[in-house]
C-alpha positions in Angstrom: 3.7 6.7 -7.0 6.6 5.1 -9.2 10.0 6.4 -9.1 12.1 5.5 -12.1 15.9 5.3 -11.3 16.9 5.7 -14.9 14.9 8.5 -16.2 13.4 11.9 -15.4 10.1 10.9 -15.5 8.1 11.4 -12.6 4.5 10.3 -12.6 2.5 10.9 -9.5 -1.2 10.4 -8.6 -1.5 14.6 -8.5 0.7 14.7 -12.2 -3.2 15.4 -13.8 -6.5 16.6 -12.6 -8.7 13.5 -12.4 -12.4 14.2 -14.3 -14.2 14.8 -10.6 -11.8 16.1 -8.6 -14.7 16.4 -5.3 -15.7 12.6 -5.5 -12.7 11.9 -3.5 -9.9 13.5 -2.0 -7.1 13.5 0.2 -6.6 16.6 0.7 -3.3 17.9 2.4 -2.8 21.4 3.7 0.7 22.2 3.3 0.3 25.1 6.1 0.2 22.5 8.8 3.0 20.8 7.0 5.2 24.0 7.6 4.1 24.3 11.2 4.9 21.0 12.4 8.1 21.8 10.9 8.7 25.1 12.5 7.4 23.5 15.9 9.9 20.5 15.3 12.9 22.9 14.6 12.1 24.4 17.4 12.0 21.6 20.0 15.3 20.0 18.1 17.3 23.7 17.8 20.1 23.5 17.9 20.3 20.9 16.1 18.9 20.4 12.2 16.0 19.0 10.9 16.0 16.2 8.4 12.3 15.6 7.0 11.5 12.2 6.4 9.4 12.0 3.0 9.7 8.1 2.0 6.7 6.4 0.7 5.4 9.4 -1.1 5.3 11.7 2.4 3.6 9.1 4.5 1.1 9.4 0.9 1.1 13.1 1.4 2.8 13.1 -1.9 6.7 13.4 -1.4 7.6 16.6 -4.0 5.6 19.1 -2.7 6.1 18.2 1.3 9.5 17.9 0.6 9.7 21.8 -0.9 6.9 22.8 2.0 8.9 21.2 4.8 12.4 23.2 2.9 10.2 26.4 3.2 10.0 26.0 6.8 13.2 25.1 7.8 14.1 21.8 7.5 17.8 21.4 6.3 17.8 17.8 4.7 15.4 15.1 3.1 15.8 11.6 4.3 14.1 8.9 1.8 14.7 4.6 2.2 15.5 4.0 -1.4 17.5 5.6 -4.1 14.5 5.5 -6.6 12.6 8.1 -4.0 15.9 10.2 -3.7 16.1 10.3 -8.0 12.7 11.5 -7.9 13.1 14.2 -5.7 16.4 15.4 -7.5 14.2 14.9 -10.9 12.0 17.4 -9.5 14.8 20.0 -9.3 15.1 19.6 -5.4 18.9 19.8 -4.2 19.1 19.5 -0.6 20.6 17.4 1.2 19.3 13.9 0.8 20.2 11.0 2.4 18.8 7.2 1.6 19.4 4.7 3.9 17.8 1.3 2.5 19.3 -0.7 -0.1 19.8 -3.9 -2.5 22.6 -5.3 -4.5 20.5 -4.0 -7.3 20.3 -0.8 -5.6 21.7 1.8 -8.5 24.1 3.2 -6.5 25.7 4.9 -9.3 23.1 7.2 -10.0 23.2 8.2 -6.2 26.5 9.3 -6.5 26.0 10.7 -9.7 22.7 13.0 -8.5 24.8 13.8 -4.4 22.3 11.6 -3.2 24.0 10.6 0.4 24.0 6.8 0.8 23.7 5.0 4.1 25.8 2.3 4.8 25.8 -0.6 7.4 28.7 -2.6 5.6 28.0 -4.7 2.5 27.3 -1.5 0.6 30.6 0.1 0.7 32.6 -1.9 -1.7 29.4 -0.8 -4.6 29.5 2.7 -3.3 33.2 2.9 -3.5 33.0 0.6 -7.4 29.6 3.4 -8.5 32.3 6.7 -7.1 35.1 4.9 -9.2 32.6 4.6 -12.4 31.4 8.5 -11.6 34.9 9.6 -11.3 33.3 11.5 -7.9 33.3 10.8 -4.5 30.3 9.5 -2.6 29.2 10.6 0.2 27.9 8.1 3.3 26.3 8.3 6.2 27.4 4.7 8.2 24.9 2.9 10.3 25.6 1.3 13.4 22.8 -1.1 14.8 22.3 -0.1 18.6 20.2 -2.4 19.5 17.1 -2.1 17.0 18.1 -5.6 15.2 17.5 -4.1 11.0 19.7 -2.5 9.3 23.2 -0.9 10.8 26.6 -2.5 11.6 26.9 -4.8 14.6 29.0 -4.0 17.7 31.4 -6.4 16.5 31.4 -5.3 12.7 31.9 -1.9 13.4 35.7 -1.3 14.0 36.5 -2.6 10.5 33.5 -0.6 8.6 34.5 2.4 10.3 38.5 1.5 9.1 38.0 0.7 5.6 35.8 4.1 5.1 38.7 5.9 6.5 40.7 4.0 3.9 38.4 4.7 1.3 38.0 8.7 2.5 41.5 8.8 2.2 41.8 7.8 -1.3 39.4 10.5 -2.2 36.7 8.0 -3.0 34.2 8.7 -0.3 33.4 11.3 2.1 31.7 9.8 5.6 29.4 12.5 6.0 27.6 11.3 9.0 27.1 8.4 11.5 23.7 7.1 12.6 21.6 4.9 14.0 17.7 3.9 14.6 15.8 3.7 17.6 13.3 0.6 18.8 10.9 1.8 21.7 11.3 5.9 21.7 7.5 6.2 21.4 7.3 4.6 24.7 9.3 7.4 26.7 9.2 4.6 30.0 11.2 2.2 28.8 14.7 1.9 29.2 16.0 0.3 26.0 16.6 4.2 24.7 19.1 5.0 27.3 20.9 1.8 26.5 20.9 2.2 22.7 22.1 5.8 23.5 24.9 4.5 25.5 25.6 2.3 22.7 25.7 5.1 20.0 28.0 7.4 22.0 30.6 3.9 21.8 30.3 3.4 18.0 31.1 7.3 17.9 33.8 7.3 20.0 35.4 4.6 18.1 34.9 6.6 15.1 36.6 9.5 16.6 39.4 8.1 17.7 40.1 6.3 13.7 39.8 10.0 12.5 36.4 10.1 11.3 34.9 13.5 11.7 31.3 13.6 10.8 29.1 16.3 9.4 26.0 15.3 11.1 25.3 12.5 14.2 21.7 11.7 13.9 19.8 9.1 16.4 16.2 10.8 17.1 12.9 10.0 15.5 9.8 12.4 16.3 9.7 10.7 19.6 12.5 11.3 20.4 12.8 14.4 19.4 9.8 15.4 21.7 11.2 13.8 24.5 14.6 13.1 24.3 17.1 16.2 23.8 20.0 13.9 24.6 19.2 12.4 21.6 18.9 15.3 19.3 23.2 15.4 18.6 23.6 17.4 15.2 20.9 16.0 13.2 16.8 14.9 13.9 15.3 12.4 11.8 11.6 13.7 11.9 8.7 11.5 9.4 5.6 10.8 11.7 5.6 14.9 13.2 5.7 16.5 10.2 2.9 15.0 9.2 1.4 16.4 12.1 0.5 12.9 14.3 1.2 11.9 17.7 3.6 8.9 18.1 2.3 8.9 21.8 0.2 6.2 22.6 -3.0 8.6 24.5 -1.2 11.6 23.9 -3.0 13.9 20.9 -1.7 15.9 18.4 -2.8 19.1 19.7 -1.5 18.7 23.0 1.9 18.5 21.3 1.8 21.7 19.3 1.1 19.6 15.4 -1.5 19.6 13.4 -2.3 16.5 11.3 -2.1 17.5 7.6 -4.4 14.8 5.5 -8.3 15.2 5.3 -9.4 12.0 3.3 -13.2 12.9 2.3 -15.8 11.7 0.0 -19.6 12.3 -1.1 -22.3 10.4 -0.1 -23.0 8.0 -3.2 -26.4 6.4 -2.0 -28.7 7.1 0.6 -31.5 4.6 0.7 -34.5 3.3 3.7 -34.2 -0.6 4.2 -36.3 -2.4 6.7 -35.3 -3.9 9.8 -33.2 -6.8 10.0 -31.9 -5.8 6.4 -28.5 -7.1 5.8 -25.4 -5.0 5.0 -22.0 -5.8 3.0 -20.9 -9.0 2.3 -21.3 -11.7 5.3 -24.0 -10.1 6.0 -22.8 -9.4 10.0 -24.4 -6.5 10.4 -28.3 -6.5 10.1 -30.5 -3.3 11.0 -32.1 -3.6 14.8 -35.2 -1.4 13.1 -36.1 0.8 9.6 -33.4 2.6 9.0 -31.6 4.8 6.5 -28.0 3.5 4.7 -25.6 5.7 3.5 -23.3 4.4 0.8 -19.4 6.0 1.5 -17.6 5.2 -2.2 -14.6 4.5 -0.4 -12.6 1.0 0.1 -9.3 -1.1 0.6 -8.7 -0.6 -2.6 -8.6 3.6 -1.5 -6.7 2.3 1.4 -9.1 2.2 4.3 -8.3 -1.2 5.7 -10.6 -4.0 5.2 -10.8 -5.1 9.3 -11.9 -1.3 10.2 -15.7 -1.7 10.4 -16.6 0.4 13.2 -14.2 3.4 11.7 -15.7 6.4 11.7 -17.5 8.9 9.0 -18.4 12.2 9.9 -21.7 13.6 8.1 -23.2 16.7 8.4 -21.8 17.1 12.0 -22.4 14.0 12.9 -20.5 11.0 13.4 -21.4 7.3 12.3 -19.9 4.4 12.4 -19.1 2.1 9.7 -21.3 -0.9 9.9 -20.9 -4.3 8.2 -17.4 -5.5 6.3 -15.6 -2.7 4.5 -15.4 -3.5 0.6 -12.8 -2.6 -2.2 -14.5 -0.3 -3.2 -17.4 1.1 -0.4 -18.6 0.8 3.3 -22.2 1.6 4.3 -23.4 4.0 7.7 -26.3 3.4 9.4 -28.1 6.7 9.8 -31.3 5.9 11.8 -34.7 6.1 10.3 -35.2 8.9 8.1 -38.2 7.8 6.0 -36.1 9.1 2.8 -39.3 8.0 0.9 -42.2 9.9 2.0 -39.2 13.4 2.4 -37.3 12.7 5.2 -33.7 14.4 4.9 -31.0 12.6 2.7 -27.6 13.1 2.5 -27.1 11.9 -1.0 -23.9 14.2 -2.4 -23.0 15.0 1.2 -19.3 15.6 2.2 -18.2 12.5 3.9 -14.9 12.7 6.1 -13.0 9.6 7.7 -10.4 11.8 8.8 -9.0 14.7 9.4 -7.0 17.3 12.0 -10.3 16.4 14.8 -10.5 20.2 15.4 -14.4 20.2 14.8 -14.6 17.2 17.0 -14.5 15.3 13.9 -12.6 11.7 13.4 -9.4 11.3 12.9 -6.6 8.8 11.7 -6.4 7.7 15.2 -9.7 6.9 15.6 -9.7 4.9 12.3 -6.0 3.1 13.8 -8.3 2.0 17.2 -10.4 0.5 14.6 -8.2 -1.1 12.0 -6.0 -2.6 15.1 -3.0 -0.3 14.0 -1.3 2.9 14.1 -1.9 6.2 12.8 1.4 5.7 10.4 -0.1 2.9 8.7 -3.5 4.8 8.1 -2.0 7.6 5.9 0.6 5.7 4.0 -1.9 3.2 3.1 -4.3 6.0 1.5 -3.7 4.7 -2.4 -2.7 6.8 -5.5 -6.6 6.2 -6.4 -7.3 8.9 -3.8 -6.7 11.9 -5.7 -4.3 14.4 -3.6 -5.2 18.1 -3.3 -3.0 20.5 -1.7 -4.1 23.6 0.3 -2.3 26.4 1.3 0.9 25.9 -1.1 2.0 29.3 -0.3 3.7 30.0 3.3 1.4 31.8 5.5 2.7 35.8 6.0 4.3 36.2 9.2 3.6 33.0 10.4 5.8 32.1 13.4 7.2 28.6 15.0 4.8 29.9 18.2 1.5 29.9 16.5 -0.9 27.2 17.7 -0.9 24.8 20.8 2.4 25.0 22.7 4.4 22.4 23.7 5.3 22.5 27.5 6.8 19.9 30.3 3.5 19.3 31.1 1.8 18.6 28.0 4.8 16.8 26.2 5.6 13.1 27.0 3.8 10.3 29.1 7.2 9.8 30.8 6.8 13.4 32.2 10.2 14.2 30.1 9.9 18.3 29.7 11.2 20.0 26.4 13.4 22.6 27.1 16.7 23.9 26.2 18.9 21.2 27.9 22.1 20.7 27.2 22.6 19.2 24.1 24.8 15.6 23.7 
């Protein structure tokens, strides 16, 4: 997906109906979408939502998750760059909107210019105040404190001085600091007790702010995990990207068990089903050779699609049944190994056959956890990787009548976090 900064233009991999729109999909119910928002809301209330929809949604395609996750509740849009932020304000969406990565060549005079908020962890304020000069309009910021994460965010040290020349700046009328923020390092790993130290360290940087008279919209800290697990977190604002897409950030801990449902099928047909003999060879390096006859399916997917190149072994679910992929994974294809099926003399093929790496696992079926396990990564990096050659198709663009933030799988104390943190309505920080 490109984003151009300086036009309206938006092209996007769903802008026109490729030829064959069934050879390959991603396909992306914007149902679940809404859910995992409503479930998210739900667990963060009182606080707001803010739906994370950088890199194109995770590749869920960033427009229409953005208006599906608005539908359901979610008060504000949180991007990295400017370029996504114009995009989404190209395509007529006016929430808030916050972008929180940056370059000197960011063009932060279109941000101001479109009420794109701005985060700032220091060398960006004297261009944001220069871009609300140019636009004759104030510019709204969100600052960025670094609690212990080690990117982007002010230091401890740095902080007393960003946090007085905003308030010099806000009181010229040039900016407005609409919230305060920081990032999280280890919240998918409830256990560990780096979260209560960097939560101790955000309640300092926002005392400090207090007391120089800066009165913030929104205080935001939480990621899904924390959101899940941490309602001292939650403050006025939860950053939620990985939930809404409706995947666990909880290492043995599934979807389902907390309330979301994963949103992206990626699918195929069968492009070649063929009998080889044994010890036949498969894919280039030939590691894999056949132990007998057997039957190979060809899956016309790749890395070029986005599968990643180290995942033999990922799954593909035929027909009901699961195979694995065997031999190296190609740009543009992977083969299964189906068993001797004598194809030749009338045994059954599965040419043209609906071919799913993964999906929401509700039939048993794999999922983009299974394919992480095989790949070596996480489930985050499975979805975004999916390319724009993957044709999206989007399901259930209309909300649901009377759907309801209890439908589906509940989330309870005993089903929430490893750490055994329940989600209930605690006091809030």
């Amino acid at each position: 997906m490109t984003y151009p900064a300086a036009t309206g233009d938006i092209q996007t991999p769903t802008a026109a109906a490729p030829a064959h729109p069934e050879e390959r999909s991603a396909v992306i119910d914007l149902e679940a979408i809404r859910h995992n928002v409503r479930r998210l809301a739900a667990v963060a209330s009182p606080a707001q939502v803010m739906a994370v929809v950088k890199a194109d949604a995770y590749g869920h395609g960033a427009v229409p998750v953005a208006r599906a996750a608005l539908s359901a509740g979610a008060g504000w849009l949180g991007v990295a760059h400017i370029s996504e932020a114009l995009a989404l304000r190209a395509a007529g969406i006016e929430a808030p909107l916050l972008a929180w990565l940056h370059t000197p060549e960011s063009n932060f005079g279109a941000a101001v210019a479109a009420g794109i908020d701005i985060g700032c962890s220091g060398w960006e304020l004297e261009r944001i105040v220069a871009a609300a000069r140019e636009q004759e309009r104030p510019a709204r910021i969100h600052l960025k404190a670094d609690t212990g994460l080690g990117r982007n965010g002010a230091t401890p040290e740095a902080w007393d001085a960003l946090v007085g020349e905003a308030v010099e700046y806000q009181d010229q009328g040039l900016l407005r600091v609409v919230g305060i923020f920081s990032h999280l390092a280890v919240a998918d790993e409830p256990e560990r007790p780096e979260t209560d130290d960097q939560l101790a360290a955000f309640r300092e940087v926002l005392a400090i702010a207090r007391d120089a008279g800066v009165d913030p919209e929104v205080r935001h800290l939480a990621n899904t995990p924390a959101t899940l697990s941490r309602p001292d977190t939650h403050f006025d604002l939860v950053r939620v990207g990985l939930g809404i897409y409706g995947l666990s950030p909880f290492e043995g801990q599934s979807s389902a068990e907390l309330g979301l449902r994963p949103a992206m099928t990626v699918r195929t047909l069968v492009s070649h089903c063929k009998d080889v003999p044994a010890g036949q060879g498969v894919s280039y390096g030939l590691n894999y050779r056949t132990g007998g006859a057997s039957t190979l399916g060809l899956i016309p997917l790749g890395y070029a699609d986005g599968v990643p190149r180290v995942a033999t072994g990922g799954p593909v679910r035929v027909e009901g049944v699961t195979y694995p992929v065997v031999g190296r994974i190609a740009m543009d294809q992977m083969v299964i190994d189906l068993g001797p099926r004598n194809v030749a003399a009338g045994g059954p093929s599965i040419l043209g056959a609906e071919a799913v790496l993964f999906g929401n696992g509700a039939d048993g079926g794999p999922t983009a956890e299974d394919w992480a396990r095989a790949a070596g990564t996480n489930n985050y990096e499975i979805v975004t990787r999916i390319s724009p050659r993957v044709p999206r198709r989007y399901i259930n663009e209309e909300p649901a009548a009377g759907a309801d933030i209890t439908a589906g799988a509940s989330i309870t104390a005993g089903a929430a976090i490893n750490a055994g943190a329940a989600i209930t309505d605690q006091a809030r920080p």
